[in-house]
C-alpha positions in Angstrom: 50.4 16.7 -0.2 53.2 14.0 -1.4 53.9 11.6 1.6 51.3 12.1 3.6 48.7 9.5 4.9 44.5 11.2 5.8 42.3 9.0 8.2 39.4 9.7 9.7 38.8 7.5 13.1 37.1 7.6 16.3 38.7 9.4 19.4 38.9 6.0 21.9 37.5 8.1 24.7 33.7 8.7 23.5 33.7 7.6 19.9 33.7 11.3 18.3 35.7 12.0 15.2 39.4 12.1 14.8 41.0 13.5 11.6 44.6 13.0 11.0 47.4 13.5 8.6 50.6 11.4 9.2 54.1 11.8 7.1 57.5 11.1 7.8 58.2 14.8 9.5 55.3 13.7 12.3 51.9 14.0 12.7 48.4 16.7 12.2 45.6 15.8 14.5 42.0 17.3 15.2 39.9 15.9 18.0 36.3 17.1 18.4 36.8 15.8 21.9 38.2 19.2 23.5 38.4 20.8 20.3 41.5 20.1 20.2 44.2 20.2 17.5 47.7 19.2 17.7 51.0 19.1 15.7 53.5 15.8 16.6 56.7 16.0 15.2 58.2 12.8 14.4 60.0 13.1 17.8 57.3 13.4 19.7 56.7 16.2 21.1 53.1 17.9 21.2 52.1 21.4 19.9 48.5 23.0 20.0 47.2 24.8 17.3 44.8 27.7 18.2 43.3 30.9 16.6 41.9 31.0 13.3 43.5 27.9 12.1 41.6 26.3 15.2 38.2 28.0 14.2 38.0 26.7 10.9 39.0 22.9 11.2 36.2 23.0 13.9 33.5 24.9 11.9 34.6 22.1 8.6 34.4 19.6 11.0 31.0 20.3 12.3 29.7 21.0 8.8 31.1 17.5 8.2 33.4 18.8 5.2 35.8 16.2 5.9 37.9 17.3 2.6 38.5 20.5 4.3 39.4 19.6 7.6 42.1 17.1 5.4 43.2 20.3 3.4 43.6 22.3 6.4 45.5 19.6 8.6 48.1 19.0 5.3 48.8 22.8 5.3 49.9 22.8 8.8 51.5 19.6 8.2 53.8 21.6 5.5 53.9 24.9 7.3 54.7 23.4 10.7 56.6 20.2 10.1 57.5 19.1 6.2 59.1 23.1 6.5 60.7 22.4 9.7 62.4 18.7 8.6 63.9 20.4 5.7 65.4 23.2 8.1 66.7 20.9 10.3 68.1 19.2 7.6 69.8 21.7 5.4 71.4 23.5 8.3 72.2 20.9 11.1 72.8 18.0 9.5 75.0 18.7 6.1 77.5 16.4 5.6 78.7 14.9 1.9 77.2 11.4 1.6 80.3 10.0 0.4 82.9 11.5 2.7 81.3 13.4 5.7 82.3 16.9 4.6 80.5 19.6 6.3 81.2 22.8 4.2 81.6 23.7 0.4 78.5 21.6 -0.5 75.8 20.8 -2.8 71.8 19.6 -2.8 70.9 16.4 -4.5 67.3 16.7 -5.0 65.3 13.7 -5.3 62.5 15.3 -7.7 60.2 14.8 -4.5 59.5 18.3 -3.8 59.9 18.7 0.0 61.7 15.1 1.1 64.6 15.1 2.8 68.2 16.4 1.3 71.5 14.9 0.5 74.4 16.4 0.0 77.9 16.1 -1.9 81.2 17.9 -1.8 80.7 20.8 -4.1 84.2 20.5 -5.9 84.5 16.8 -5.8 85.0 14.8 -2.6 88.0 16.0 -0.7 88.7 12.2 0.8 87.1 12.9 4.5 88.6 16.2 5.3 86.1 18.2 7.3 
């Protein structure tokens, strides 16, 4: 997954693995400690994971399939917070970069796949009318 970061540490508490994916939208992390996996959004705030999703990074984990558990981690990564950054983007946050429109606009991709939008007037930029 483009813009991501995988690690494998040590959980500071007992020394048991730690597998994490890290990106600009926030952060995937599974703790054999607990069994515990979490999604951080970039602001912060902490989400557990359970069910199936749960079941398999712990069975990967304890097979020691580390590749896996990475795979897994950068699905839910996309699914729960690369997805969620470009909705809060696209729909919250338009403006035109040049003059602050909010309506009547277009995407500027950056050939990145899922990074973050800008935006220009559709028509030409109407001089800072909003």
């Amino acid at each position: 997954m483009t813009g991501t970061t995988h690690t494998k540490t040590e959980h500071p508490a007992d020394g048991s693995p730690r597998w994490t994916v890290v990106g600009d939208a926030g952060r995937v992390v599974y703790d054999t400690l607990g069994n515990h996996l979490a999604v951080i959004p970039a602001s912060g705030d902490i989400d557990s994971v359970m069910g199936k999703t749960l079941a398999r990074v712990r069975e990967y984990a304890q097979l020691g399939e580390d590749d896996v558990v990475f795979q897994i981690l950068a699905d839910v990564y996309g699914r729960e917070l690369e997805f969620q950054a470009i909705v809060d983007t696209s729909y919250t946050t338009r403006r035109c970069r040049r003059c602050g429109a909010t309506q009547n606009l277009k995407t500027l991709y950056s050939g990145l796949g899922y990074s973050q939008r800008e935006w220009e007037c559709f028509d030409g930029c109407k001089g800072g009318l909003k």
